[in-house]
N, C-alpha and C positions, 0 to 999 in steps of 0.2 A: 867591708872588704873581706875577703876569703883571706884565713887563717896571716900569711907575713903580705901577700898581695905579689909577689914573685911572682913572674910566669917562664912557665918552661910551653918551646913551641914546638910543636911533633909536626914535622911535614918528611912530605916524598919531595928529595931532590930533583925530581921533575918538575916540582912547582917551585923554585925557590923567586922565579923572576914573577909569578901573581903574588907575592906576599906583601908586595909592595908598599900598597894602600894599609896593610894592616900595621907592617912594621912603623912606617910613617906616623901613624896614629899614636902606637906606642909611647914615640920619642918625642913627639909632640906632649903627651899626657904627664910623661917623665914615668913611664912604668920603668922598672927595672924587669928584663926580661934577656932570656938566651936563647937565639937563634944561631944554628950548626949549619955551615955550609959544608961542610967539607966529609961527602961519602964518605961509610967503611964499609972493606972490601967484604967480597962472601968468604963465609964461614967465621967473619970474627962474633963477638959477643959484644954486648955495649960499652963502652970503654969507662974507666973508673971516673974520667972527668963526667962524661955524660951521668951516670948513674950520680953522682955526685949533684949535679944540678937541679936533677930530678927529686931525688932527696931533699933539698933543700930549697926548691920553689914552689909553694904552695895552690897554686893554678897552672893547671896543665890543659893549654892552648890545641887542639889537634886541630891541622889544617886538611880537612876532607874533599876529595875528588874524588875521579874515574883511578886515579893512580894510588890511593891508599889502601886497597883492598892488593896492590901488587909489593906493598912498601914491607918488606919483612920487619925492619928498623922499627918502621910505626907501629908496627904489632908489639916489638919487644918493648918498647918506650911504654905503649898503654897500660901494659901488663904490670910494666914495672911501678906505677903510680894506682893503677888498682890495687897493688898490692899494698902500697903502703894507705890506701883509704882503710882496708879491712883491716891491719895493725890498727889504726888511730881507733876505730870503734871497737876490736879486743878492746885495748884501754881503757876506751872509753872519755878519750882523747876529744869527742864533739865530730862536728862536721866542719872541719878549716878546710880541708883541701877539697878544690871545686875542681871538676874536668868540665871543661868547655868544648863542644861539637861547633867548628867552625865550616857552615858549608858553602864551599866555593865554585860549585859546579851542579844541577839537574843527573850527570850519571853518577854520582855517592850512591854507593849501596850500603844502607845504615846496618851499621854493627850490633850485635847481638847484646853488648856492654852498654849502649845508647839508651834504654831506656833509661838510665838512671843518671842522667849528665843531661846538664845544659844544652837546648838546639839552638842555634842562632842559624838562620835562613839567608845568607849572604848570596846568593844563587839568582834569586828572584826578584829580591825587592833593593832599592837604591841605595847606594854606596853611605848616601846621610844614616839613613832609617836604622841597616843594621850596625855603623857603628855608633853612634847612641844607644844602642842594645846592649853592647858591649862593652861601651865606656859603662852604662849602670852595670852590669855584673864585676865589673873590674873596680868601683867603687870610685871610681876619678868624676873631678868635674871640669877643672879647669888646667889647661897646658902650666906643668912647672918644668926645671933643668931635669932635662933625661939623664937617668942612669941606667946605662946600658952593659949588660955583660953577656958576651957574645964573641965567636971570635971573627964572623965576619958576616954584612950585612951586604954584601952587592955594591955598596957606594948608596945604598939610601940614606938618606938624612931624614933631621926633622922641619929641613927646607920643604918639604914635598907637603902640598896644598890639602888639609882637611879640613871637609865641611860637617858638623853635626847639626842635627834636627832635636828638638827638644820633646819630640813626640816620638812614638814606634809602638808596636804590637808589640805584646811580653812573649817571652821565650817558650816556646811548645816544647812539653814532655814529651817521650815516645809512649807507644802504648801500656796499659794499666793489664797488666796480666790476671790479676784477679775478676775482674768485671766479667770474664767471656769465661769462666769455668766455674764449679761448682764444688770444687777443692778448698778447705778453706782449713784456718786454724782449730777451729772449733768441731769439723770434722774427725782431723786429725787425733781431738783429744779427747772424742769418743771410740776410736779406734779400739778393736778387739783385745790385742795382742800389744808389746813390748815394740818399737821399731828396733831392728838390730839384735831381736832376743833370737834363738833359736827355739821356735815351740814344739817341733816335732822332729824326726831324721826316720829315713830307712835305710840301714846296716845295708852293705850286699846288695844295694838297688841294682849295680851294673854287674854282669857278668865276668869282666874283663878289666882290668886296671888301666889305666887311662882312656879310659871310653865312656864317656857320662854316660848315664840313663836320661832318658827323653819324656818329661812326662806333659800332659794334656790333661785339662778336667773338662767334666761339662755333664750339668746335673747334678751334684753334688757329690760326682765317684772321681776317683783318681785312677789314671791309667799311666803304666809304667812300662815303656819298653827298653828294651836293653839288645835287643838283637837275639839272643837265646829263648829271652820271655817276653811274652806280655802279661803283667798283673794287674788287676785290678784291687782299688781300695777304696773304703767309704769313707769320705770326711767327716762325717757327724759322729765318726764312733772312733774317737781316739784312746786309746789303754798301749799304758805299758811303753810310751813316747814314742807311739805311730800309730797309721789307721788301720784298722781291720782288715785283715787281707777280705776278699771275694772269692777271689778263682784266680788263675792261673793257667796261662798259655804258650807250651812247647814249641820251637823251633829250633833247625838247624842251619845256621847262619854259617856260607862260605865268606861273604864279602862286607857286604853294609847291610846296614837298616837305617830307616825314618824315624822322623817323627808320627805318631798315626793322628790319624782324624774319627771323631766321635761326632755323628750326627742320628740324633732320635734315639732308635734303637739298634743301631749297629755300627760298631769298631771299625774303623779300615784299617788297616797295616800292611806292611811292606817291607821284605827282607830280602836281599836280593834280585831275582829279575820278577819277584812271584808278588801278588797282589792278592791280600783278602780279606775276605770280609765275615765277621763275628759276632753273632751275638751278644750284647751288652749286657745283659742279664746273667750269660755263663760261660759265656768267652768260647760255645762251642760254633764251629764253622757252618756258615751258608755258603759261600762257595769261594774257589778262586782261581784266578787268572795269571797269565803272563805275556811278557813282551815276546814279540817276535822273534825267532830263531833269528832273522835277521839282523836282530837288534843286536848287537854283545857285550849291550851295558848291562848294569842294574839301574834300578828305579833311583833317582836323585834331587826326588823333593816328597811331600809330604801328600799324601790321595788327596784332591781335592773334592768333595762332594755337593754341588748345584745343581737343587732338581732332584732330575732321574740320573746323572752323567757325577762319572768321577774323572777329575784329569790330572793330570802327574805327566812327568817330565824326564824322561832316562837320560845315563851319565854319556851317553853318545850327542845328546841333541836335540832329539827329536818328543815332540809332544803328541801326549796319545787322551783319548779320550774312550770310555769303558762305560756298557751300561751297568749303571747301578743295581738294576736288581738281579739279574745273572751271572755279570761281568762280560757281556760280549764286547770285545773291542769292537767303538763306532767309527772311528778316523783318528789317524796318523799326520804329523804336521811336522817335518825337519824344519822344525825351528829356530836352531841353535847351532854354532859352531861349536866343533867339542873343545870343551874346558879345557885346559892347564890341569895337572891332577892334586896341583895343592891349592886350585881353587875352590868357593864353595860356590854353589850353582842358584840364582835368582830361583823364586817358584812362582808359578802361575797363580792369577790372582782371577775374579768371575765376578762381572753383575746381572745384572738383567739379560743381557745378550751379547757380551763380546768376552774374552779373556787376555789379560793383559800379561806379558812377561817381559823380562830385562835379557839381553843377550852378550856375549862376549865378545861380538863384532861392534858393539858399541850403539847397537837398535833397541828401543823397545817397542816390542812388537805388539799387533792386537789383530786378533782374525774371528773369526763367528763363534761364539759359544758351542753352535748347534753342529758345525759341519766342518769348521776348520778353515772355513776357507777368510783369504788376509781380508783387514777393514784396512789399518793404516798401520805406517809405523813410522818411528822420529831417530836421527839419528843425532846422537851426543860425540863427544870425542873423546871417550873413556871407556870400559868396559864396564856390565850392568851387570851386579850383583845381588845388589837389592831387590828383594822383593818387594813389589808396589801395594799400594795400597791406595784404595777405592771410596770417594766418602764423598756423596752429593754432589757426583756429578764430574769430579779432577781425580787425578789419578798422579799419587805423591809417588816420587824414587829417589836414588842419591845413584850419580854413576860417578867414574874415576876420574871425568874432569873437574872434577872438585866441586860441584856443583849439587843443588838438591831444587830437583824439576817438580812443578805443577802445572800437568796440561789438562785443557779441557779433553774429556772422555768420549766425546762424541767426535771425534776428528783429529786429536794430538796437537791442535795450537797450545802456543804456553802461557797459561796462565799468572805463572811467574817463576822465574830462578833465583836461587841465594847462593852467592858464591862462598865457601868454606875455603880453609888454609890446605886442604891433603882431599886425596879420592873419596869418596862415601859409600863404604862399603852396605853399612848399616841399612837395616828395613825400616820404615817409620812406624811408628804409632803415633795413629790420628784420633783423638779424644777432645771434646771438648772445645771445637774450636782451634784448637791448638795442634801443631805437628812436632812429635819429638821424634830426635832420629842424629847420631853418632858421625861424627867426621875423624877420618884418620889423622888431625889436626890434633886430635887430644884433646874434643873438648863434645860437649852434649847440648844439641840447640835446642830449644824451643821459639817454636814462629807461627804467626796466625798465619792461619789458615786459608785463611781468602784473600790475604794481600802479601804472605811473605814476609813482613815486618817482623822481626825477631821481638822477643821478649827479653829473652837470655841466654850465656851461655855459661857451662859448665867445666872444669876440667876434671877429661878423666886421666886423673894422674895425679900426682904430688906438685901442686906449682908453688916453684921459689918465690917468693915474692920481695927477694931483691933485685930480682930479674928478670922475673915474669916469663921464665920459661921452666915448661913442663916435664917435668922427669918421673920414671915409672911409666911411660904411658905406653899402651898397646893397641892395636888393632881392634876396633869394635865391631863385628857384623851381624851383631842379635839384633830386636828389634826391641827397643825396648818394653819391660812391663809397668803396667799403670795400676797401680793400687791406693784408691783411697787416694790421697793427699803426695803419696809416691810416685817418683820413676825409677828404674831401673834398670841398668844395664851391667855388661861383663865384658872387663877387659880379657881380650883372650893369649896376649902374650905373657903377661905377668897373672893371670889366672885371677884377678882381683872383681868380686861384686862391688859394685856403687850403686846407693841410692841418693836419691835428691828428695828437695820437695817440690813441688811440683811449681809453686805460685812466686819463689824466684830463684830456685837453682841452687839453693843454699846444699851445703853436705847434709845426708842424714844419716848415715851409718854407711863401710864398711866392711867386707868379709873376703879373706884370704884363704884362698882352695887349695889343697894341699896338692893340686893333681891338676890337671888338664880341662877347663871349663870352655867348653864352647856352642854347648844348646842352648836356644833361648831359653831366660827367664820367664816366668809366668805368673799371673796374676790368680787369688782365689780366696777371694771369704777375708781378706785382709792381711793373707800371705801374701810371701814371694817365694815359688818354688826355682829349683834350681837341679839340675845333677850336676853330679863332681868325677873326675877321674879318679878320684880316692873312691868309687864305688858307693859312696854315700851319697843321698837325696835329700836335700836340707829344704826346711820350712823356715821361714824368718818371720817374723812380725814384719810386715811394709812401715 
């Protein structure tokens, strides 16, 4: 029997009339167990009776449906008993306390936290089968006098008719995170660098005080924009605790700049409404372009270069496509309705032959590579920030109905949906199998790939674990980066870097910006780069 054999039972008071059959079992077995009838209202917090219980019942029952993914309560309840499993193991305390997945229903959407809890399959198979499943994890064999504490049970007794079977399937784990990546301990502990060390910085990367620099590698150079400059540096040749400068690139920035794009041998970059492109080797210009007089944005996402065509996205709406090796604009596409101006704007993603973006009407859209003209699009009930991401065939996003979509690419059916707690602003990164990618919930998911089934999840933020709610936590909308055995992300309201590990979402380090962080993290050679509003560019060990 798990640790005292106490159970505490987490449901949505939506379901308290199917518990029926379970509580019966219960009072028949003589568990002592606490079942709460009686909602609290919004906005309270768990009340000290309940945390009290929780605390002091050493199996924690969750009763799973279509309604638990709506149950805030159930949220705070799991959290709260998560929290005190990772206390027992600081300690070193053993494994007494068991959480139990009771699923009662075909629409449960399994939780990111499941992998590591008991599944009992009460949904599908006959009412004997799983409870015999669960009278053996509960340690019982034979009905003694119930002890019950609870403060109210519907009017069930232990009158109420159970049959057990002395046979049943053993309880199904959730997925094995390890088995579908190639992340592993043993990688991590040949790793280049220190996780969490600082191995290099560039003083003065950004221009301007709260304006990170934006950096991109590819090929072994570093390239650094900041809207004034772009510099380039070589990573092999580190002195003096940075890398080498190259060359260096003038500009007069009235409004924005991007992130650039590096493809072969030539830079793209973009600073206001103007577009161009650079030699990689000396950062001197082959030629450039701009948007239409028509247009009265600036450019508002990153040059995309597939092929011979570059495409980018101005802060008006509209998606344009450029040839690459002149800069002729080839076609224009009002894609978008204009932004909100404290929003940040989805970007166009490219494969084979369509291009994919997110919209602020709540569309993500998808029209010909070649000409612009639409293929298909899907509509969500949130606004689409995220930039998607493309990978054998599905095409990953997170929009603001709280949701993070996988549709088939060739048509927009869905391959599948994970509901998160808050909008998704975050971009994914898809590695390995595996999709990670930022919920404004406060927390960092990791889910395979081809069915949705979570691994884990993370918080970003400081969580109470006598409470299981998250404080410190901000808005995420980087994408995360993958290095090695790491993920990474940036909190962008409290300016905080997190990294994980990759194989269960454990903490791995840490770093507090002195300034205003909100370009993505990047991955390279076993860093994580980053710019900061403090004007400084930091290298970390991953």
């Amino acid at each position: 029997m798990a640790g005292n054999g106490k159970v505490f039972i987490s449901h949505s008071h939506e379901d308290t009339a199917r518990c029926a059959p379970l509580l019966a079992a219960l009072e028949a077995w003589g568990v002592d167990y606490w079942f709460d009838t009686q909602g609290l209202g919004a906005g309270q917090q768990l009340t000290e009776r309940i945390q009290r219980e929780i605390t002091q019942r050493d199996v924690f029952l969750r009763v799973c449906t279509a309604a638990t993914q709506r149950s805030f309560w159930m949220n705070l309840e799991a959290n709260a008993f998560r929290g005190l499993q990772a206390e027992d193991r600081r300690h070193r305390r053993g494994d007494k306390r068991l959480l139990i997945n009771l699923i009662l229903d075909g629409d449960y959407s399994r939780e990111p936290f499941d992998n590591a809890t008991l599944f009992i399959d009460a949904a599908s198979r006959p009412r004997a089968v799983w409870l015999a499943e669960l009278g053996r994890a509960l340690d019982v064999t034979a009905p003694t006098r119930a002890r019950v504490s609870r403060r109210s049970v519907l009017g069930y007794t232990a009158a109420a008719a159970v049959t057990l079977s002395s046979t049943a399937a053993a309880g199904a784990l959730f997925l094995d995170y390890r088995s579908r990546t190639e992340a592993t301990a043993a990688a991590a502990a040949t790793a280049k660098h220190a996780p969490g060390k600082v191995v290099w910085k560039i003083d003065q990367a950004s221009g301007k005080k709260d304006v990170p620099a934006a950096p991109v590698v590819a090929a072994g150079k570093l390239y650094v924009m900041n809207g004034y400059t772009l510099t380039a540096y070589d990573l092999a040749s580190v002195a003096h605790g940075k890398p080498r400068q190259l060359w260096q690139k003038q500009f007069s920035p009235k409004f924005t700049f991007v992130v650039p794009d590096v493809e072969g041998s030539v830079v793209f970059a973009a600073v206001d409404w103007s577009l161009y492109a650079l030699r990689a080797s000396d950062g001197s210009t082959l030629w450039t372009s701009e948007l239409p007089k028509s247009d009265t944005g600036t450019i508002n996402s990153t040059p995309l270069l597939v092929g011979n065509t570059i495409y980018l996205l101005s802060e008006k709406g509209n998606l344009y496509a450029f040839d690459a090796k002149g800069g002729a604009p080839l076609w224009t596409d009002p894609i978008e309705l204009a932004p909100h101006l404290l929003d940040t704007a989805s970007g166009p993603v490219v494969d084979e032959s369509s291009l994919y973006i997110g919209s602020y009407d709540h569309h993500l859209y998808t029209v010909s590579a070649k000409d612009g003209s639409p293929l298909w699009n899907v509509l969500t009930h949130g606004k689409i920030i995220s930039t998607p991401a493309v990978v054998n065939g599905v095409v990953y996003f997170g929009s603001g109905d709280n949701y993070i979509y996988a549709l088939h690419a060739h048509d927009g059916s869905v391959k599948w949906k994970y509901l998160t707690g808050d909008d998704v602003q975050s971009s994914p990164a898809v590695v390995d199998g595996v999709v990670y990618i930022a919920s404004n919930d406060g927390y960092l998911y990791a889910l395979d790939a081809d069915t949705g089934s979570p691994y884990w999840r993370a918080p970003v933020g400081d969580l109470d674990e006598s409470t299981g709610i998250i404080d410190n936590k901000g808005p995420v909308t980087c994408r995360p980066a993958i290095s090695g055995d790491a993920v990474c992300v940036i909190d962008t309201l409290f300016n905080i870097v997190r990294a994980y590990t990759r194989h269960d979402g454990s903490a791995r380090w840490t770093f507090k910006s002195k300034s205003y962080a909100n370009v993505d993290p990047i991955a390279a050679d076993g860093l994580i780069l980053f710019g900061s509003g403090d004007q400084t560019l930091y290298a970390f060990g991953a």
